[in-house]
C-alpha positions in Angstrom: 3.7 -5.2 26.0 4.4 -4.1 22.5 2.1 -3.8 19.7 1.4 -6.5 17.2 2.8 -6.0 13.9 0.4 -5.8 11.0 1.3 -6.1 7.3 -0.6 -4.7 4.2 -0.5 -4.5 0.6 -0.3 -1.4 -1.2 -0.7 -0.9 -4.8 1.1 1.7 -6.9 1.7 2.3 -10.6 5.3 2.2 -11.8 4.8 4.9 -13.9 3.8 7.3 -11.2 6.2 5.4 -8.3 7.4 2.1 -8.7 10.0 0.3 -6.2 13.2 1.4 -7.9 11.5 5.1 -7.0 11.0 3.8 -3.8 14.7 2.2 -3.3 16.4 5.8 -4.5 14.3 8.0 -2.4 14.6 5.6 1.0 11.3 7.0 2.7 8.1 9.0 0.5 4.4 9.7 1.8 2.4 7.4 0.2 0.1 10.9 -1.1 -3.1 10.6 -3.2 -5.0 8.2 -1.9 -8.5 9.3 -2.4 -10.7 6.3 -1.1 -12.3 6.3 2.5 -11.8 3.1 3.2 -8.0 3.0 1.9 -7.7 6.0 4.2 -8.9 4.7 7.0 -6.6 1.8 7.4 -4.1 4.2 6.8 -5.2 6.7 9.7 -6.5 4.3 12.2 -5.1 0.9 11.7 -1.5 1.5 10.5 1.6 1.4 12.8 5.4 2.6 12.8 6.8 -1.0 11.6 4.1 -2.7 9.4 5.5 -4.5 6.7 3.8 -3.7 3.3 3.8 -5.4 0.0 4.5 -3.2 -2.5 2.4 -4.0 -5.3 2.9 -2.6 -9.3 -0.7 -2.0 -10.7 -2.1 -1.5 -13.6 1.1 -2.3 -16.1 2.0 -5.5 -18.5 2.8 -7.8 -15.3 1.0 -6.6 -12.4 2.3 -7.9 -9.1 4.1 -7.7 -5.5 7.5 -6.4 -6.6 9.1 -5.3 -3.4 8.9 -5.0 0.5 8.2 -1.4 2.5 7.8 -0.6 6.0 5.3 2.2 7.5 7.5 4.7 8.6 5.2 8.0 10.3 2.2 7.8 11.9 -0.7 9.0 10.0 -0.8 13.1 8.7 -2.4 15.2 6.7 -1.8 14.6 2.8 -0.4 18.1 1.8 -1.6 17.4 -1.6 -5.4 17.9 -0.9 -4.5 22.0 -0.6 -2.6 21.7 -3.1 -4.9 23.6 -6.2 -2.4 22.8 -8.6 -2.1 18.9 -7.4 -4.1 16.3 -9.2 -5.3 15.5 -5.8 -6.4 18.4 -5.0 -9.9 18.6 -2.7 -11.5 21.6 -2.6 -13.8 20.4 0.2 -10.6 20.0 2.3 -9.3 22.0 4.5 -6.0 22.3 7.3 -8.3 22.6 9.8 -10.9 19.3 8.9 -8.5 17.9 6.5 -10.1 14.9 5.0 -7.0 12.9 3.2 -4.3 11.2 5.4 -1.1 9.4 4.8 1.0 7.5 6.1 5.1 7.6 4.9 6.5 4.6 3.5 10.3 3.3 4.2 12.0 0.9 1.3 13.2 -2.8 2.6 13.8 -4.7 -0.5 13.3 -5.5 -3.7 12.1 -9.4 -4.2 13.9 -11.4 -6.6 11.2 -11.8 -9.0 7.9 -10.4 -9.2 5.2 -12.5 -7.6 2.4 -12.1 -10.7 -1.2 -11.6 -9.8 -1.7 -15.0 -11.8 0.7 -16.3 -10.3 -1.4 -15.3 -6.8 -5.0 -16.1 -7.9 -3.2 -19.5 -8.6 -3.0 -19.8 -4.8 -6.3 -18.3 -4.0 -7.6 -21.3 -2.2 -4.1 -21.0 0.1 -4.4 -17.4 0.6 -8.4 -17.3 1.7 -11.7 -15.6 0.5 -10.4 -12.9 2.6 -7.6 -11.6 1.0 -8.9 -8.5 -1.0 -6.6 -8.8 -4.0 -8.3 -11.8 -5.4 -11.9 -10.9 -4.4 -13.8 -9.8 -7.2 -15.0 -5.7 -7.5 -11.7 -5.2 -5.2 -10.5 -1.6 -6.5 -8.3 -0.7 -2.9 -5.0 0.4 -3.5 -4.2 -0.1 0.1 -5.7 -3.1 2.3 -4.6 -5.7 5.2 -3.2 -8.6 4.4 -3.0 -11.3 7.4 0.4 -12.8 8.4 -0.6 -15.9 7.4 -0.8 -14.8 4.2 1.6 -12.5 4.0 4.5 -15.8 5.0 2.7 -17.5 1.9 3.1 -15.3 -0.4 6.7 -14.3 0.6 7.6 -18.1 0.3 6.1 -17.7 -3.6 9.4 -15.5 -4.2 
């Protein structure tokens, strides 16, 4: 019996790695993440196949932009031993390392972006519990149901 597929939406700057950076590359670890919680869906939750939004934060329209695919189980985010790394952790080390990551494969880029107006416009559709929408949400990676994640594909 195989596993059921999950989906998720993960948020990135363009000015650090935006979809384009993602469509010339093919497949990057999603490094840097530095929240517990965002870890933790990416080391116990995630799964070879998961679709992913790819969503472009903080920038003049912020929005889902394009569509990824987990690509590696979880592993150790190099850049946490890194000293010269902005995410560097000195209370990390290779044998209790504390940051994982999963790598991310490109799928396509949507035809437009799908705004976060344009999304808190379908709030009611989409559910209290979709995290993008709920107020004090700062996660740069978190589940999004399939429910959802059909809905907001139809938006494109």
């Amino acid at each position: 019996m195989s596993k059921r597929r999950r989906y998720w939406l993960m948020k990135s700057e363009p000015d650090a790695f935006s979809i384009d950076d993602l469509q010339r590359v093919g497949t990057e670890p999603w490094n840097g993440v530095r929240n517990y919680q965002a870890r933790n869906f990416m080391r116990d939750c995630m799964s070879v196949g998961d679709g992913i939004l790819f969503y472009h934060s903080n920038c003049p329209t912020p929005g889902i932009v394009g569509i990824a695919t987990v690509a590696s189980e979880a592993y150790p985010d190099e850049t946490q031993f890194d000293r010269k790394s902005d995410y560097y952790d000195p209370k990390s080390s290779r044998e209790e390392p504390r940051w994982q990551l999963v790598d991310v494969a490109f799928e396509r880029k949507l035809g437009r972006t799908i705004s976060l107006e344009e999304i808190k416009q379908h709030a009611d559709a989409l559910g209290e519990e979709f995290a993008l929408v709920r107020r004090g949400n700062r996660l740069s990676v978190f589940p999004v149901s399939a429910a959802q994640w059909k809905y907001l594909l139809a938006l494109e």
